[in-house]
N, C-alpha and C positions, 0 to 999 in steps of 0.2 A: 420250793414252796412247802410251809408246813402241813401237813396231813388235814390236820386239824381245818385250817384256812380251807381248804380244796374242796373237803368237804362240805364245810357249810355254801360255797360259792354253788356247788351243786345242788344244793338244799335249797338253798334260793332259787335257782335255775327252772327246780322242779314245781316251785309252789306258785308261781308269778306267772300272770298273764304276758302271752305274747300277742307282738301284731306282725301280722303277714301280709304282703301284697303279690298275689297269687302273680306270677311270670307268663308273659306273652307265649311262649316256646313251651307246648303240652308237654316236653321231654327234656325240660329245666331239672325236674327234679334227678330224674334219674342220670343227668349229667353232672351236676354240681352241688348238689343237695338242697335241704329247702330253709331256705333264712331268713332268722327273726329280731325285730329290734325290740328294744325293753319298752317302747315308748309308739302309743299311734303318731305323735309327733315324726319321733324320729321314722320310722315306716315312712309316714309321708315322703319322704326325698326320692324315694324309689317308684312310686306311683300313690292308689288308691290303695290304703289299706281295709281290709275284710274288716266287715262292721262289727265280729264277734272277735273278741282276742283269741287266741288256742294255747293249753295246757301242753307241755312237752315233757317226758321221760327222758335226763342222760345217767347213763353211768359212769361212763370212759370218758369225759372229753377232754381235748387237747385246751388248755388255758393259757393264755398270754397274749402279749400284744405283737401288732404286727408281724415284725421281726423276729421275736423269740419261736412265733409259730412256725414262718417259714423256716426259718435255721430249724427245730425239730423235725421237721417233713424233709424238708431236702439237704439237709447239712449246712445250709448258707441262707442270709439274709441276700432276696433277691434285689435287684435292679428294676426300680419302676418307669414307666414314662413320664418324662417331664410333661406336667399338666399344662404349664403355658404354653407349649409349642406343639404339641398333641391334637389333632381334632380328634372332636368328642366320640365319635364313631369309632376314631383307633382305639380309644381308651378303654370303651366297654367292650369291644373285643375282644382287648388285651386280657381284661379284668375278667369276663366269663370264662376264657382260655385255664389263667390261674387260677381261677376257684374250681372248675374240672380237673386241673391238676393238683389238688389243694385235696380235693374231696377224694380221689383216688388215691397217696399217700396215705393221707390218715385214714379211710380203709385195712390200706394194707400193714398198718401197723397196730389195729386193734382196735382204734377211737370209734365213738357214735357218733360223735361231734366236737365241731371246733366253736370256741368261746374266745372271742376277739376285745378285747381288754383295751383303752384308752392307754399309751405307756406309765401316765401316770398313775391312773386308776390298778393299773397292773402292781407298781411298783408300793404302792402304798397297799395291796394285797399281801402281797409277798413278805412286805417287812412290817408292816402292822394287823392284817388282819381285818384290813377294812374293807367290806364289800362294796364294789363300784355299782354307782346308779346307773349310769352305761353302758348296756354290752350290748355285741354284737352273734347274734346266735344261728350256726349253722348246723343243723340236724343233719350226719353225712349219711347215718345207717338207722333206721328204726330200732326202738329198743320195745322189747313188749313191756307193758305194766304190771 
């Protein structure tokens, strides 16, 4: 991705309300870190979102769509559970499991955050420059202001 592009996606990242729905588990964050959708809409899927949006600081973060991210973390595009034959309980298990190991990775590679891209919204990033209306935003490490 061009420099240029990266940065403005972070520029955006920086300037734009986010909405939060604060996690059942007091030790969500410091497991998996804390994530935000561009949209109270979107937040809704996850529970009740916080009635005030919150302002986030990245410097470092890791961009791309599903796949591209995993393949940067672990070398490989992983293997998901099939959603229709999955109950739902397995799934969010599974899913918290990889976002602690998602969030420890990119840690240990220098990122504050990972920035989860639609593939297309990714791709049209990438080769045009166009910044996606939806992301998906996970704060892994604080950055100060």
């Amino acid at each position: 991705m061009k420099k240029a592009y990266r940065q403005a996606l972070i520029a955006r990242i920086n300037c734009k309300d986010w909405w939060h729905v604060p996690p059942v588990d007091p030790q969500a964050y410091q497991k998996r870190g804390k994530f935000y959708a561009s949209t109270f809409r979107e937040a809704e899927f996850w529970g009740r979102p916080l009635d005030m949006p919150e302002r986030v600081r990245v410097e470092n973060p890791l961009i791309g769509d599903e796949s591209h991210v995993e393949k940067a973390l672990f070398g490989k595009a992983l293997r998901h559970p099939d959603l229709d034959k999955t109950p739902h309980a397995n799934l969010v298990a599974w899913r918290f499991r990889l976002d602690a190991r998602m969030k420890k990775a990119a840690v240990a590679k220098g990122y504050d955050a990972i920035v989860i891209l639609s593939r297309s919204g990714f791709q049209k990033l990438r080769t045009q420059g166009r910044l996606p209306l939806s992301i998906e935003l996970n704060i892994v490490r604080a950055t100060r202001a």
